[in-house]
C-alpha positions as CSV (number, residue, x, y, z in Angstrom):
1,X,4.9,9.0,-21.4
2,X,4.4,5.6,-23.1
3,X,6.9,4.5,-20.5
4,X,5.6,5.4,-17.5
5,X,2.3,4.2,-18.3
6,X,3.6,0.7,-19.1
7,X,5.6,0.8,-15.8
8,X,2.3,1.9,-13.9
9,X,0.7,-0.6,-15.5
10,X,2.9,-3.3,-14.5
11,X,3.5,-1.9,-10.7
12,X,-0.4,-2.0,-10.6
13,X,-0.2,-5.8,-11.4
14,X,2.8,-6.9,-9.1
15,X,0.8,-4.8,-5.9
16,X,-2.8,-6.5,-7.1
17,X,-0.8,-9.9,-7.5
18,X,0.8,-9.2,-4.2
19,X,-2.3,-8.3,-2.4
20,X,-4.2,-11.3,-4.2
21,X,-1.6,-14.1,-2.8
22,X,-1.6,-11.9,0.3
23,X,-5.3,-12.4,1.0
24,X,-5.3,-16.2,-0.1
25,X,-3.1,-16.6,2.5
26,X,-5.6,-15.0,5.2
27,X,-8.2,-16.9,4.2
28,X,-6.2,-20.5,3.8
29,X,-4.6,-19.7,7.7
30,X,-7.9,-18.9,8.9
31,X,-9.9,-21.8,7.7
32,X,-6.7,-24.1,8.0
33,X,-7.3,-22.8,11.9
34,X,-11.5,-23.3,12.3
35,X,-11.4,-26.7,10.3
36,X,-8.6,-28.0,13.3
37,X,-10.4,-26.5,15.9
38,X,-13.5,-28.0,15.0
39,X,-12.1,-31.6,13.3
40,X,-9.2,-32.3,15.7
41,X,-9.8,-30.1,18.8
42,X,-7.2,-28.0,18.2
43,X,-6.4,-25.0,15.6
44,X,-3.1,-24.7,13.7
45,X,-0.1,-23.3,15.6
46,X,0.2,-19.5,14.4
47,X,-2.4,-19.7,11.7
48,X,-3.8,-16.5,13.4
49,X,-0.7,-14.4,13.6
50,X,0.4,-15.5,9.5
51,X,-3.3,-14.1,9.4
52,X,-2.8,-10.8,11.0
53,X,0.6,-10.4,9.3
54,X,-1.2,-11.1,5.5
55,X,-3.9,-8.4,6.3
56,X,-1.4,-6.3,7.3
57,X,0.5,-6.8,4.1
58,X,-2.9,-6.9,1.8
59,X,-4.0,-3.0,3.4
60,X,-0.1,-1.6,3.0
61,X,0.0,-2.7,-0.3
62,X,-3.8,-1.3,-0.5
63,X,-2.7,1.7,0.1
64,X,-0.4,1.9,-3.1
65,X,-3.0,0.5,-5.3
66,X,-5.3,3.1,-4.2
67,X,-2.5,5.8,-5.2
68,X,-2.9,3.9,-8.7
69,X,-6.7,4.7,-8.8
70,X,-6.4,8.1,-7.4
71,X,-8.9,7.0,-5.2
72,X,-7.9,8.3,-1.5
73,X,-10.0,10.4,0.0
74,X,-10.0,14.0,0.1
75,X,-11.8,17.3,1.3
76,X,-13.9,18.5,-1.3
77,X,-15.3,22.0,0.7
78,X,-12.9,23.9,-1.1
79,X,-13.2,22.8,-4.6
80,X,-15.5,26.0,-5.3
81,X,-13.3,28.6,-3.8
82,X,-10.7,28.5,-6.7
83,X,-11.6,28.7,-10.2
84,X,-11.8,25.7,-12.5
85,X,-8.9,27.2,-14.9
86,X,-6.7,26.8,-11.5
87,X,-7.3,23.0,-11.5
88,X,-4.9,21.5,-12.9
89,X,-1.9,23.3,-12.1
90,X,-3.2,23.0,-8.2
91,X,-4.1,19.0,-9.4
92,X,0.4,18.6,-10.1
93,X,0.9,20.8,-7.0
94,X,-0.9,18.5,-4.9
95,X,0.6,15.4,-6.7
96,X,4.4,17.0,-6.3
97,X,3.3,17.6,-2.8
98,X,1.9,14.6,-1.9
99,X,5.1,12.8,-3.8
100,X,7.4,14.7,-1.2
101,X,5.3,13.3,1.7
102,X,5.4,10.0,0.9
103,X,9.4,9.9,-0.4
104,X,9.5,11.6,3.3
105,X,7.4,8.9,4.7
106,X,9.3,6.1,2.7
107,X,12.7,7.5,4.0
108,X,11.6,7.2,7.9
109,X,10.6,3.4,6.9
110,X,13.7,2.5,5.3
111,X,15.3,3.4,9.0
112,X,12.7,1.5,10.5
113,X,13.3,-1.9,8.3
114,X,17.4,-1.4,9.1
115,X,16.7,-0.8,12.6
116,X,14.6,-3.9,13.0
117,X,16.8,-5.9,10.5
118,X,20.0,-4.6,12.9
119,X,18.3,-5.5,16.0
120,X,16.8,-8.7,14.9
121,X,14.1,-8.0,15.9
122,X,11.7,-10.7,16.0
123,X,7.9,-11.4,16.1
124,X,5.4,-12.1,19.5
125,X,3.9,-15.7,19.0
126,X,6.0,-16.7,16.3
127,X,9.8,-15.8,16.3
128,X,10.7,-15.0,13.0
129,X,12.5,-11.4,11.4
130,X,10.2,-8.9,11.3
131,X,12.0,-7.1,8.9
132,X,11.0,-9.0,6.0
133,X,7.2,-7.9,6.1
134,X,8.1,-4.5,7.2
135,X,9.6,-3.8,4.1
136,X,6.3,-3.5,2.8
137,X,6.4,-0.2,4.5
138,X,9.5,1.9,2.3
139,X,7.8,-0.2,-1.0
140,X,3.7,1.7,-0.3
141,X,5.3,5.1,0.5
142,X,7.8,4.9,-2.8
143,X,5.9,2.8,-4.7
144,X,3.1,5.8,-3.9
145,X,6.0,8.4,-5.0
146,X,6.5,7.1,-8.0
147,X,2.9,7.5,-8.8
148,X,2.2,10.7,-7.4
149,X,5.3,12.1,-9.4
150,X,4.1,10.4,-12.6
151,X,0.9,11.9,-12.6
152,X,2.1,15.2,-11.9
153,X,4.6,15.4,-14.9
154,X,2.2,13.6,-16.7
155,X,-1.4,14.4,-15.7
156,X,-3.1,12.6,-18.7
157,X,-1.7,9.3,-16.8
158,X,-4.1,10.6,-13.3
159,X,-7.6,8.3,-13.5
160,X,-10.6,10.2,-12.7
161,X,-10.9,10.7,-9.1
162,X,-14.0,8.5,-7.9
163,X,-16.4,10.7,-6.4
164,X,-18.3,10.1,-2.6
165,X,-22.0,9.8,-2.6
């Protein structure tokens, strides 16, 4: 369990890290672009689509570091209708079930990246590979696997779930 937790741990950082650079990068494109527009007359050639492309890669990766907080939302009408003693065994089921979505999910992307990556297909505005920032796609959904098979073999690893108010 030791493990895991250290290799959690260190997933959490390289997706923060990720999502920190990520987001430095939106902000540096965006303000690279106002301060030409307003300075020289004219903003910085695809400084708005390397800024769409970083918020893109900053809410995909968000999605994994969510996983890591167990902090996705989720009905809560039916928490009631099953005893509390039922809890955790339903808490793995969900995690096992939620594991076989996203290795499901993750599968469909990998196809996606090697279609794109086969095609060469290539970006609106700015022709570059697409398939180097898709990957971000199969990395959430089994980077979310991972997680959500973790915590189910090893519940004691699941934060607290944050509550809605």
């Amino acid at each position: 369990m030791e493990t895991t937790k250290l290799v959690l741990k260190g997933l959490r950082y390289l997706e923060a890290f990720i999502c920190v650079v990520a987001f430095s990068i939106v902000v540096i494109a965006l303000m690279s672009d106002v301060i030409g527009r307003e300075v020289f007359g004219h903003g910085v050639f695809g400084a708005q689509r390397v800024a769409v492309w970083a918020t893109a890669v900053v809410g995909l990766v968000g999605f994994a570091l969510v996983t890591s907080e167990a902090g996705h939302l989720r009905p809560q009408f039916a928490d009631r209708w099953l005893p509390r003693a039922a809890e955790p065994g339903l808490n793995r089921v969900a995690d096992v079930a939620s594991a076989l979505i996203c290795v499901f999910l993750g599968y469909y992307a990998v196809l996606f990246v090697r279609s794109s990556f086969e095609l060469g297909e290539r970006g609106v505005g700015i022709p570059i590979e697409l398939w180097p920032l898709q990957i971000i796609l199969p990395w959430m959904f089994l980077s979310s696997a991972v997680r959500h098979l973790s915590f189910a073999v090893f519940p004691a690893l699941k934060p607290l779930p944050k509550t809605e108010h």
